[in-house]
ZAMARGU-4260 file (C-alpha; in steps of 0.2 Angstrom, whole numbers, plus 5000, padded with zeros to 4 digits):
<rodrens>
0) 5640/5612/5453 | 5643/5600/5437 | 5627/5606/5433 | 5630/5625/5432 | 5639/5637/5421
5) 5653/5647/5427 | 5643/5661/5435 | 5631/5650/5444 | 5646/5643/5451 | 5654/5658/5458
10) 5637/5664/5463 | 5633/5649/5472 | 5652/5640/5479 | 5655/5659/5482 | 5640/5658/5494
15) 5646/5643/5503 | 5662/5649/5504 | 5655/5661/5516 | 5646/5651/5527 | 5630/5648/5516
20) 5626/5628/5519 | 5616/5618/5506 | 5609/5599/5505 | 5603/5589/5489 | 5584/5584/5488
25) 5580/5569/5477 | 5574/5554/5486 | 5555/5548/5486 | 5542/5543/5499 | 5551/5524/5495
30) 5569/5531/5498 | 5574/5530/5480 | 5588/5540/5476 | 5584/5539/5454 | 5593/5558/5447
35) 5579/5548/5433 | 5562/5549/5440 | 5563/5563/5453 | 5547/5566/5465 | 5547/5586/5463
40) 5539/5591/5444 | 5543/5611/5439 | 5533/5621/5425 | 5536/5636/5418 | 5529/5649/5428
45) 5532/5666/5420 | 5549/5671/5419 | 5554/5658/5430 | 5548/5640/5439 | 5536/5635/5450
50) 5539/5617/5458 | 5527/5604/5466 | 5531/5588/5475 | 5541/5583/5489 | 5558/5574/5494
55) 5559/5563/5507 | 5576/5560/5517 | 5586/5577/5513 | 5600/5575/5526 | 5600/5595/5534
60) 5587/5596/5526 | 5578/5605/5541 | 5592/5616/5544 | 5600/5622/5529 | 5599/5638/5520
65) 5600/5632/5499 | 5591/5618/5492 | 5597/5607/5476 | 5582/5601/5471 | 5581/5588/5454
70) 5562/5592/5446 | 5557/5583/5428 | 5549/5596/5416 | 5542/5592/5398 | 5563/5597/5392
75) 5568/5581/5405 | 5574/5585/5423 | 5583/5598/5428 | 5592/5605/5444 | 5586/5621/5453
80) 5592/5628/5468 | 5580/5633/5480 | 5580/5644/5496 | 5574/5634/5509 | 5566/5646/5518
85) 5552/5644/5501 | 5550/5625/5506 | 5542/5617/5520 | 5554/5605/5530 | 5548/5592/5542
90) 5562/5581/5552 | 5559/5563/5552 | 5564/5552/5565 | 5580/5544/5565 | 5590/5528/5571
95) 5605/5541/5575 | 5599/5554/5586 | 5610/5567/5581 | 5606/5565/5562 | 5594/5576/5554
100) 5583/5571/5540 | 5568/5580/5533 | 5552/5577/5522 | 5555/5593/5511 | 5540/5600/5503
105) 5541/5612/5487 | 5521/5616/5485 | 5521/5631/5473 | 5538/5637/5476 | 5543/5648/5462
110) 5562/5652/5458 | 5569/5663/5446 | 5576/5657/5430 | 5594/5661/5435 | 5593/5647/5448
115) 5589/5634/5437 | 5607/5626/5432 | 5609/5625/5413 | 5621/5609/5413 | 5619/5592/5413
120) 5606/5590/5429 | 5604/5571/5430 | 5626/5566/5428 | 5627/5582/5439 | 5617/5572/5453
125) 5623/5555/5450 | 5640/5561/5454 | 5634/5571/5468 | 5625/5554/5476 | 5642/5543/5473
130) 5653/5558/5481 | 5639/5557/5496 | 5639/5540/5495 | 5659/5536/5497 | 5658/5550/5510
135) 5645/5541/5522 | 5656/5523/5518 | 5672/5533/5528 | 5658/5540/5542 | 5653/5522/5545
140) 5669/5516/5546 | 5676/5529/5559 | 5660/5525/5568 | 5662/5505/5568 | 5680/5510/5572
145) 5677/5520/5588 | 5663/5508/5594 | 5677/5492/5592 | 5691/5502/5601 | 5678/5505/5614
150) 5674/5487/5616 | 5693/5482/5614 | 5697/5493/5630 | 5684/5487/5643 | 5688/5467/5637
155) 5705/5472/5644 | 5698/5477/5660 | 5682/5468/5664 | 5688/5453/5673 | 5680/5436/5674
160) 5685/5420/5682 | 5703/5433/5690 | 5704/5435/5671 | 5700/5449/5657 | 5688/5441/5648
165) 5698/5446/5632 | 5709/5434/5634 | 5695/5420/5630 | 5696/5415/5613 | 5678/5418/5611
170) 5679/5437/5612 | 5693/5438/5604 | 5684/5428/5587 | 5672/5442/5588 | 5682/5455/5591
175) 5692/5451/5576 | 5678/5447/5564 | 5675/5465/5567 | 5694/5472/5563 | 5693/5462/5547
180) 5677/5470/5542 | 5681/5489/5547 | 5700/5486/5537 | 5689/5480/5521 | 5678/5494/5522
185) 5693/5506/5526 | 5702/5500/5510 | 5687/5502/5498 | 5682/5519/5504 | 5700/5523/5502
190) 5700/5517/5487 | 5683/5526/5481 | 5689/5541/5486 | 5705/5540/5473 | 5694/5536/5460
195) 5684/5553/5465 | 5698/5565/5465 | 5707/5559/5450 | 5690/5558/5439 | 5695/5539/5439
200) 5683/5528/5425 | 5683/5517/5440 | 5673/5530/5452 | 5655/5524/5450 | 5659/5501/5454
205) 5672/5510/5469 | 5657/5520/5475 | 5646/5504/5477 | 5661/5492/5481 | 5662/5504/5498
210) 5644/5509/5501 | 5642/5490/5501 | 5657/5483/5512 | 5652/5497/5524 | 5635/5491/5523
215) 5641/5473/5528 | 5653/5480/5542 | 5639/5490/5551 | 5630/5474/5552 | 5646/5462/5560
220) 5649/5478/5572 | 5633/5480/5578 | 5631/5461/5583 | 5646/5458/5590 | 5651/5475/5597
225) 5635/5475/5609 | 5638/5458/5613 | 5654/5459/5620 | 5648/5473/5632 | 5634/5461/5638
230) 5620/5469/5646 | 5629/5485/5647 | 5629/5487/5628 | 5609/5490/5628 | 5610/5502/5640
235) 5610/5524/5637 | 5623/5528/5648 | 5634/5515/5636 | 5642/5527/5622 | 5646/5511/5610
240) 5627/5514/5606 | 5629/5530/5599 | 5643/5525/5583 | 5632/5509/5580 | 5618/5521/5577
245) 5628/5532/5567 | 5634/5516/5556 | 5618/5508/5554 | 5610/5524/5548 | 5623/5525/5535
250) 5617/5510/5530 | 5598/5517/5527 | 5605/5530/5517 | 5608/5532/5498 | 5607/5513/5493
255) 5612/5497/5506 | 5622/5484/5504 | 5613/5474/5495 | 5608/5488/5481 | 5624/5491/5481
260) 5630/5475/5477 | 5619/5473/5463 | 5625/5489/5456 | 5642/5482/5454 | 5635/5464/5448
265) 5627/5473/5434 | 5643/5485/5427 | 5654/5471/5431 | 5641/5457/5420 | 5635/5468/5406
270) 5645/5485/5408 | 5628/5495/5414 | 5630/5504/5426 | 5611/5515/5425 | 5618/5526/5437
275) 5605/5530/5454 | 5594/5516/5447 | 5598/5505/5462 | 5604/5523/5473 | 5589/5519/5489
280) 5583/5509/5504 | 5579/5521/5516 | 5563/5509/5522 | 5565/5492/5525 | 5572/5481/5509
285) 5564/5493/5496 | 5564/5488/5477 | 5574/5492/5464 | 5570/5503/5449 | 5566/5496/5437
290) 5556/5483/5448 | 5564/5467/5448 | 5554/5450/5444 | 5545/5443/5458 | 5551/5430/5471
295) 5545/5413/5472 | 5531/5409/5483 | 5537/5405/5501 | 5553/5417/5497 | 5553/5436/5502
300) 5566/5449/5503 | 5581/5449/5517 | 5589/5461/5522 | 5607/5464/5525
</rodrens>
């Protein structure tokens, strides 16, 4: 909306203000989220645009009625908004059952020229991917929350040895280990999210400072809360498996941990931020942009 003028804003917020929903299209095949080097291209076509490429990774992005869409066109790139009943969506699997991601494909879709926004399209976006960003950070934790509360529960009530086995000191390490992670996580989403709503200079290093705490919270909940359950925790009719997939596919979404952590490495080290340029790693590890020198032999990536 950044991007837009005063009456693409009413014509658009009015929409979704009356039950229009809309989802932002920017990632590659890699699951780089860069508002710099978008994966759809747009060229005049007439009297308005036709697009060609596809997004990877548009969360709704099967199910959604608008489109923002971030194309590069010889004038740099710009942000249109695209019906998606003009695109063709395909839902990709995902570690949460109940989340929907889709390959988004724009092959010749032409829009008119009054859906092209005339701001800023690449700021516009950037701070569209940190408010998604600190968004998913508070999802995770209220996931990683539910699962521990679950766990917590049945360590009061499974007995072992005419004990509950959370009175063993064992369980009770793990258990804690998670607490502290979710109320560090907690904090810094907090904490993001002020930075948002009062247009804090801070915002962007908050945004990365949560992404990457929840990131690391995901992964101490996941271990420790499926242990605690034992066997049971690997099984379907065990709901703790359902907020550990919710958390851990935060974690694939609009940059990890570790991307996130370099992100604030760099501001904090040389005060550049090059906002979305480590925004990714929907597969695996994934690089960053630009690339990043290669490891020594014997070494290879880890992931967090």
């Amino acid at each position: 909306l950044a991007a837009g003028d005063d009456a693409q804003r009413a014509r658009f917020v009015g929409a979704v203000a009356g039950g229009t929903t809309g989802t932002l299209a920017l990632a590659d095949a890699r699951g780089v989220w860069n508002p710099n080097v978008p994966p759809v291209s747009a060229e005049r076509a007439g009297e308005g645009w036709r697009l060609r490429g596809t997004t990877h990774y548009v969360v709704d992005g099967d199910r959604i009625d608008e489109i923002a869409v971030l194309a590069s066109t010889l004038d740099g790139p710009q942000a249109f908004i695209v019906p998606a009943a003009d695109t063709r969506a395909e839902r990709s699997p995902s570690f949460d059952l109940f989340e929907h991601v889709a390959d988004v494909t724009f092959d010749g879709v032409t829009v008119t020229d009054d859906r092209r926004l005339t701001g800023d399209a690449v700021a516009a976006f950037t701070r569209a991917l940190e408010d998604a960003a600190a968004g998913l950070s508070m999802v995770m934790v209220g996931a990683c929350q539910r699962a521990l509360d679950i766990v917590v529960d049945y360590a009061k009530r499974r007995e072992q040895f005419g004990v509950p086995i959370g009175s063993f000191q064992a369980v009770k390490h793990k258990a804690v280990d998670v607490h502290v992670a979710i109320e560090r996580a907690r904090a810094l989403a907090y904490f993001a999210a002020l930075t948002a709503a009062e247009g804090d200079p801070r915002r962007s290093i908050a945004v990365s400072m949560a992404k990457a705490a929840a990131g690391d919270m995901q992964n101490v909940a996941f271990r420790h809360c499926i242990q605690l359950f034992g066997g049971l925790g690997f099984t379907w009719e065990n709901d703790v498996h359902l907020f550990l997939r919710r958390a851990k596919a935060g974690e694939l979404l609009f940059g990890g941990a570790r991307e996130h952590r370099v992100r604030v490495g760099r501001e904090l080290l040389t005060g550049d931020e090059r906002p979305g340029a480590v925004v990714h790693a929907a597969e695996g590890c994934g690089t960053l942009l630009p690339p990043q020198p290669e490891a020594p032999k014997g070494g290879g990536q880890q992931c967090d």
